[in-house]
N, C-alpha and C positions, 0 to 999 in steps of 0.2 A: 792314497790318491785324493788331491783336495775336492771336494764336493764342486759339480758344474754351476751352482749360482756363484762360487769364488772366484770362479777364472776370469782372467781378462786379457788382453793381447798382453805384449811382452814391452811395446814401442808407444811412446805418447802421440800427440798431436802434434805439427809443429806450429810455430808460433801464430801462424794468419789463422789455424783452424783453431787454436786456445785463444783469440779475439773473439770479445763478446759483439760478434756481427752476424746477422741472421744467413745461415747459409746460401740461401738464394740469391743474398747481396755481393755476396764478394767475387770478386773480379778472376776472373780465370788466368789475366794478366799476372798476376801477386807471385812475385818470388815464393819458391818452395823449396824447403829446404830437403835435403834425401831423403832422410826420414817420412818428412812429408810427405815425397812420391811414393816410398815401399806403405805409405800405409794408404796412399789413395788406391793405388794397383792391388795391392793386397789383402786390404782390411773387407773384413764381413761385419755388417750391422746386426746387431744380438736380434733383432724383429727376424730377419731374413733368416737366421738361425734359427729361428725359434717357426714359421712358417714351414722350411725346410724340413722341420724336426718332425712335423705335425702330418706334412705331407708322406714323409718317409714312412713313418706308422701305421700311415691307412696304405698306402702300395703294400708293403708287408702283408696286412690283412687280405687286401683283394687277394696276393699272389697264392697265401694259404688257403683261400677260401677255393680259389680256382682248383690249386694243388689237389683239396679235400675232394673235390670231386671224384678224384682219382687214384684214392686211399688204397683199394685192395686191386687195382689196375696196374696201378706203376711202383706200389711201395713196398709191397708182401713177396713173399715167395712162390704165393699161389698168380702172381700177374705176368706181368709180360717180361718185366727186369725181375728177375731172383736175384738174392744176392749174390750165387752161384755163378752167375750170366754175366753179371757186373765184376767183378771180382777176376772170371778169368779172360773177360774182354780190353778191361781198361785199368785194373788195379794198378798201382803203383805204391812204393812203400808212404809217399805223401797224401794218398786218397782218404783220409782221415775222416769218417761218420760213425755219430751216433745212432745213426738208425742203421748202420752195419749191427746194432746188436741184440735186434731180433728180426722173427720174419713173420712176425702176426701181424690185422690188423690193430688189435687190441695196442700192442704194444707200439706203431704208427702211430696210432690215434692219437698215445701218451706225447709225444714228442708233438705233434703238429699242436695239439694245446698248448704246453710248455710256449714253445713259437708263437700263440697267436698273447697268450698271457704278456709275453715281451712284447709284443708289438702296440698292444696297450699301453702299455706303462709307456712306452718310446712316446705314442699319440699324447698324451698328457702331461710329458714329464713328471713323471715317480720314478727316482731312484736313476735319473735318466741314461749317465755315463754307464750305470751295469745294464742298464735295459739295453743299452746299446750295442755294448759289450756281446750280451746274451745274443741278441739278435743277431748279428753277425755270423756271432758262433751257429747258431742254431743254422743260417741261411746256406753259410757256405757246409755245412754238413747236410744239406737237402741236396746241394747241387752236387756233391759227391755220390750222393746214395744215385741217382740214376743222370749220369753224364750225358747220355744222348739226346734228353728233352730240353736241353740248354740252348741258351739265344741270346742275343748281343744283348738285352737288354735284364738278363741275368748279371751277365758281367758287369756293367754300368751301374745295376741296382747295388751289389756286392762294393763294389771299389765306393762308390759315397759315403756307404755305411763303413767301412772302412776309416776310410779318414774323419769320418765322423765320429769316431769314438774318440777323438784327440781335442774335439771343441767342447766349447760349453752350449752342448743345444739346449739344454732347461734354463738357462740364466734369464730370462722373461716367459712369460705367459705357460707358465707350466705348475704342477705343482707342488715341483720343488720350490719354486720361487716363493708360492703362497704359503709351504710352514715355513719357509725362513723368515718371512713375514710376521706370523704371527709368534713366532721364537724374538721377534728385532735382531736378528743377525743375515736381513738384507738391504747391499746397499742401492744408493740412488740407482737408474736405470739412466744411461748418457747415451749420446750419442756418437760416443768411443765405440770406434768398430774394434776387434778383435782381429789382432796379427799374430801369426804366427808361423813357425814353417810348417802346419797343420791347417794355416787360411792356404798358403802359398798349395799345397798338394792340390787342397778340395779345388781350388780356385784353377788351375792347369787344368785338370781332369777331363771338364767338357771342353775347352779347346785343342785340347791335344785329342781326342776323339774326331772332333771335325776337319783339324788339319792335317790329322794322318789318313783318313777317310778322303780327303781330297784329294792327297798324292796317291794315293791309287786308283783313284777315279780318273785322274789327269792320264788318257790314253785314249785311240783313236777311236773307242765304242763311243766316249760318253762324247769325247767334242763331235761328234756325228750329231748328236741330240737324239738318237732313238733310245735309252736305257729307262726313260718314264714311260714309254707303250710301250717297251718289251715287258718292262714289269707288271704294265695295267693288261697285258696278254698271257701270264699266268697261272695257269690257275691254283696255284697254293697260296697266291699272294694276294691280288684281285678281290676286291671290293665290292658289292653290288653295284654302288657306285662309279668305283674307277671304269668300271666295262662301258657307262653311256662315258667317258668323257674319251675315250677312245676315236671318237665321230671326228676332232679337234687335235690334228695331229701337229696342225702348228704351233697351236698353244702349247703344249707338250712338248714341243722341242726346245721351247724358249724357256720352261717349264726346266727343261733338264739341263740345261746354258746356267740360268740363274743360280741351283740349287750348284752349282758347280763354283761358280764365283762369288758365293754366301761363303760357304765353307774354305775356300782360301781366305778369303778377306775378314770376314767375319772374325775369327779367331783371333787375328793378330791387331785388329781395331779394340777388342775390348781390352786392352791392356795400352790402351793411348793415354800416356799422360795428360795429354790436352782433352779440353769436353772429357774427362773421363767418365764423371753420371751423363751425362748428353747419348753420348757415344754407346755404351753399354744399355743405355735404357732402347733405345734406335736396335741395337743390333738382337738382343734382349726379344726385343717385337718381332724384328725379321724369322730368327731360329724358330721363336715361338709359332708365328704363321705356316713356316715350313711344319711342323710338329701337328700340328692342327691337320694340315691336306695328307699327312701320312695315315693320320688317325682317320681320316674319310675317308681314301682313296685304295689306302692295302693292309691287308690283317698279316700284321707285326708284332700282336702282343702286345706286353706292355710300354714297349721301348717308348716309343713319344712319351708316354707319360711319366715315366721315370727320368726323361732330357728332360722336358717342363719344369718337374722339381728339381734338377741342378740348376738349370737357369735362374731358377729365382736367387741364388746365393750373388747374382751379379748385379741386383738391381738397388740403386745408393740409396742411399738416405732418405735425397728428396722425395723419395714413392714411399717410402714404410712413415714418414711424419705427415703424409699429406691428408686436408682432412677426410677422404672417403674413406682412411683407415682409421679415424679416431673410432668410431664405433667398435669396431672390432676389438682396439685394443681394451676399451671399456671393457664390452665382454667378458674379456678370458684375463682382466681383475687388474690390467696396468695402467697406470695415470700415465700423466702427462711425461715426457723424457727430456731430462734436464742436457743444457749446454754440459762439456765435459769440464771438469774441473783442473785449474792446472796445478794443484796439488795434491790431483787424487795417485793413486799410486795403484802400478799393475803388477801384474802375478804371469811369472812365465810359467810352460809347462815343465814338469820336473825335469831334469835332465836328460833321464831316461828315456825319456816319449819322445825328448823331441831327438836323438840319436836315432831311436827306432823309426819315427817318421820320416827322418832326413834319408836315412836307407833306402827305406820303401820308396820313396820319391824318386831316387836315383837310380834303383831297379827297374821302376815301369816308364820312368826316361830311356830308358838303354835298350827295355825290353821292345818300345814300341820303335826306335829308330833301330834295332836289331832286326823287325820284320819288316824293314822296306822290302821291294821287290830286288832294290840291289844288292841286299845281305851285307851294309857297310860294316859293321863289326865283323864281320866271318866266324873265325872258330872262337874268337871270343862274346858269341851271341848269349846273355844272359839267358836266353831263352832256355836252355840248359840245364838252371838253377832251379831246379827241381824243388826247394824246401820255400820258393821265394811264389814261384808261379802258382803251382798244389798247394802245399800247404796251407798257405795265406790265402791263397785265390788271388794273387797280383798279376796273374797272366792275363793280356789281352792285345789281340789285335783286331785293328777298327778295318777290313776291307770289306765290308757289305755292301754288297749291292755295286762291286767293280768291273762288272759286266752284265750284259743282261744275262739274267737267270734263266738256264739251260730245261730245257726237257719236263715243258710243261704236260702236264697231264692227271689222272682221277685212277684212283683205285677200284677194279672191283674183287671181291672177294666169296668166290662162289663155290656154295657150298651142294653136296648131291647128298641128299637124305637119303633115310632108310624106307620111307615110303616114296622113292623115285621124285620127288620135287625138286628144284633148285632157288635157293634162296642167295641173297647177299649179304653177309654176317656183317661188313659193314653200315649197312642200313636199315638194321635192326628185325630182320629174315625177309626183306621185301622181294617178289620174286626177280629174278636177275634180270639187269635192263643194261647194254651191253653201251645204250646213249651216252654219250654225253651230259651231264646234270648242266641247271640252267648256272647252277652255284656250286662248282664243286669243291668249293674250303669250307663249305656248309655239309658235306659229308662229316665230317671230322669233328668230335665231342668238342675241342678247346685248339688254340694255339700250340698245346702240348704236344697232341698227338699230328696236327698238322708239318711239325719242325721232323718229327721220326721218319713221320711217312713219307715227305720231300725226300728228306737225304738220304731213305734206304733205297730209293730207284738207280740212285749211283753204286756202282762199282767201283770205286777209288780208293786214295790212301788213307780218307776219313775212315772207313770201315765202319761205314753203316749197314751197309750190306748183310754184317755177321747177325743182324739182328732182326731179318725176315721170318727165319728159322722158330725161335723162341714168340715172338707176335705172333706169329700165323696160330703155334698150336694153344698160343693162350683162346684165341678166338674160337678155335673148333672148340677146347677146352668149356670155355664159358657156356656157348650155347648148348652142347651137350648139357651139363652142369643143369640148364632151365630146362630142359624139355624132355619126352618121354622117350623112352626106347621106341617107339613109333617115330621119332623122327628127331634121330641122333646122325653126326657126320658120318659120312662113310665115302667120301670123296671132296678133296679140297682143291681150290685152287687160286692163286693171289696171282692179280693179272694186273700188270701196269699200261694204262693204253694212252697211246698221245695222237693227235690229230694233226696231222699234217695236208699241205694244200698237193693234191696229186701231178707228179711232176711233166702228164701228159695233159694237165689242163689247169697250168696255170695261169695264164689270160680268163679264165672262167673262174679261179677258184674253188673250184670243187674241193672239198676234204672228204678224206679217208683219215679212217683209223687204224693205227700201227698198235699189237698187242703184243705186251713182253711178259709172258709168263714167267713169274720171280720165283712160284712154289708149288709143288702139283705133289699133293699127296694119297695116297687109297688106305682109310684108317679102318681099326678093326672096329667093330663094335664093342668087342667085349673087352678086350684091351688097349685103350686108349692111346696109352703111351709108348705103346710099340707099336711105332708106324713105320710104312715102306716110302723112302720118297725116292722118285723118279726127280732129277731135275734136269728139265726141258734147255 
């Protein structure tokens, strides 16, 4: 595999972009020849790759550092997912993890280094195409090891990485760049973007996200405009924030209007061969702004931040040479970036990569127009391909947030000790307060455990539900584990409670609370694990 400072798209410039004319000057009018349009729609600038690269490898970090939180919680066999749990809830012969291959923390710990080790090398470019490689591999074998704490912006972070093993992300400001450097075996840095059917995938990725996200938003909840205060009324989702902008119901409707005709429009604009930097840099800002009010408004993890960094692969030329980035590029050791040469000569990807790329493209084209609501392919739904979806992790569909989100409500988790007390295991033994919290996604350690807890109140075909069971006695589990035989479980109970307005007064509003006992069990003291459960 040629080393990533070698690579270069596969296609030149065409002739107006190989005129020595300063790009800001030339006329948008100027005949372009094909070529020239697949490389203005599709060409990546090696800076935005190399940005992109930079950004990818701190996400990584953040994601493991959060993960580490939750080492012998959600990794071990002594947590909430055993392997045992996982294995007979959701295995399949494609569920493929390395950390299927033990159940210590010790041996967790190994692997989540391994992982943060890659994500380094990815941050700097060292060795970048196997850091990449590695990363990957390591990422989609975390999201194997425990399925049910997954979130669209798992999926998102996965697929970049992805097709990001097919680019040259170290070809500037990495350190692979700087020994090629001081080896003399690298060359000029131009401002030849990079094409390939490896720009084309990453380049689709977040628009086909937004526009499949739209047509299933296109339904008579969201043109109502109430799906941005159903979600800022919440509470797994709900923001400190979003709850005062709740006051502003019409802003919020116009709010949820807009974000509707962003995401039709948007997606199919940034692929306009006219104004195309114009246009892209314009729409570019729009996503990015939307991305911003998600990140204030509702606790979604990382997802806005991982769209952010796709987006940046869209933005031209004119932004990565302009001079508020000259310092930067100083920085991290790269001069000035020469016109492209029209004798320079490029380097495709082997043949191999790009057949396996042009698949993978074709799969999550098919896969995604495979899960409209209309099921247009039917029995020939890729969805199916089990070694394409699992495996690889190529599986995804974009309908978050296609309604408003059902069956708001807060956990309590009440425990009856051996000295007659009653505490809430989820809030760290406080005594049990049956309120309402002023924050209740602020119960919840991380984003992790808030996606579990959501989607075990359902009883549906996700079947999260199977996974109350295994939580609940990791929790008795745990607290016993800290505390004395004076005040160990011996009565449990996992209560889901949602607030509803009472339907003899609703012109007043009054709320009452509806409590759905999900787990009621009477433990022994002396043997833990032989418990009686009663379910209510």
């Amino acid at each position: 595999m040629p080393p990533c400072h070698g690579y270069s798209g596969p296609l030149a410039f065409d002739r107006a972009l190989k005129a020595n004319v300063p790009s800001s000057k030339r006329s948008t009018a100027e005949p372009v020849s094909k070529t020239g349009v697949w490389t203005q729609l599709f060409g990546i600038d090696v800076r935005a790759l190399a940005v992109f690269r930079m950004a990818m490898g701190l996400l990584l970090l953040v994601d493991l550092g959060i993960r580490s939180t939750d080492l012998g919680v959600m990794y071990t066999d002594g947590g909430m997912f055993s392997r045992a749990e996982i294995c007979y809830r959701v295995m399949t012969p494609w569920n493929w993890s390395f950390h299927f291959g033990g159940g210590s923390l010790g041996y967790q710990a190994i692997l989540f280094g391994i992982a943060a080790v890659l994500a380094v090398a990815l941050l700097v470019g060292f060795e970048t195409r196997l850091a990449t490689i590695g990363s990957w591999l390591m990422l989609l074998s975390l999201h194997h090891r425990v399925p049910p704490i997954l979130s669209g912006a798992d999926v998102l972070l996965r697929m970049l990485l992805f097709w990001g093993m097919f680019l040259p992300l170290g070809q500037v400001a990495s350190l692979d760049r700087w020994r090629a450097l001081k080896r003399g075996q690298a060359g000029e840095v131009t401002d030849r973007p990079v094409v390939s059917i490896a720009t084309v995938a990453m380049l689709l990725q977040m628009p086909l996200m937004y526009f499949l996200s739209a047509i299933f938003k296109t339904n008579p909840v969201w043109m109502s405009g109430e799906v941005l205060a159903g979600a800022l009324s919440h509470d797994f989702y709900v923001s400190r924030l979003g709850t005062y902008l709740l006051q502003f119901p019409g802003p919020l409707r116009l709010l949820t209007w807009a974000t509707l005709v962003l995401e039709w429009v948007g997606p199919v604009l940034l692929f306009s061969p006219w104004r195309t930097g114009r246009l892209r840099t314009f729409f570019v800002g729009c996503f990015a702004a939307l991305h911003v009010g998600i990140i204030v408004c509702l606790e979604v993890d990382l997802f806005s931040f991982v769209a952010l960094t796709g987006l940046t692969l869209f933005l031209p030329s004119e932004i990565w040479r302009a001079k508020r980035f000259a310092g930067l590029w100083r920085v991290l050791g790269e001069g000035p970036v020469a016109s492209p040469s029209p004798t320079s000569v490029s380097g495709a990807l082997p043949v191999w990569s790009q057949w396996g790329v042009g698949m993978a493209l074709v799969y999550v084209l098919l896969t995604n127009v495979a899960g409209l609501p209309s099921r247009p392919l039917g029995r020939l739904a890729p969805d199916q391909w089990r070694f394409f979806a699992t495996a690889l992790g190529l599986g995804q569909k974009w309908n978050m947030f296609e309604v408003v989100p059902s069956k708001p409500g807060w956990y309590v988790a009440r425990a009856r000790l051996t000295d007659g007390s009653e505490v809430d295991l989820l809030r760290g033994g406080v005594p049990v307060d049956w309120a309402r919290p002023a924050f209740p996604a602020g119960i919840y350690p991380n984003y992790r455990w808030r996606k579990v807890f959501r989607e075990m109140a359902y009883e549906d075909e996700l079947g999260y539900h199977a996974f109350r069971e295994p939580i609940a006695r990791y929790l008795c589990r745990d607290w016993n584990r800290r505390h004395g035989s004076d005040r160990q479980v011996v009565e449990f109970d996992l209560v889901y409670n949602m607030s509803r307005v009472a339907r003899h007064d609703v012109q007043q509003g009054a709320q009452i609370t509806i409590r759905d006992r999900l787990i009621r069990w009477e433990i022994s003291r002396l043997e833990e694990d032989r418990t009686t459960r009663t379910r209510l």
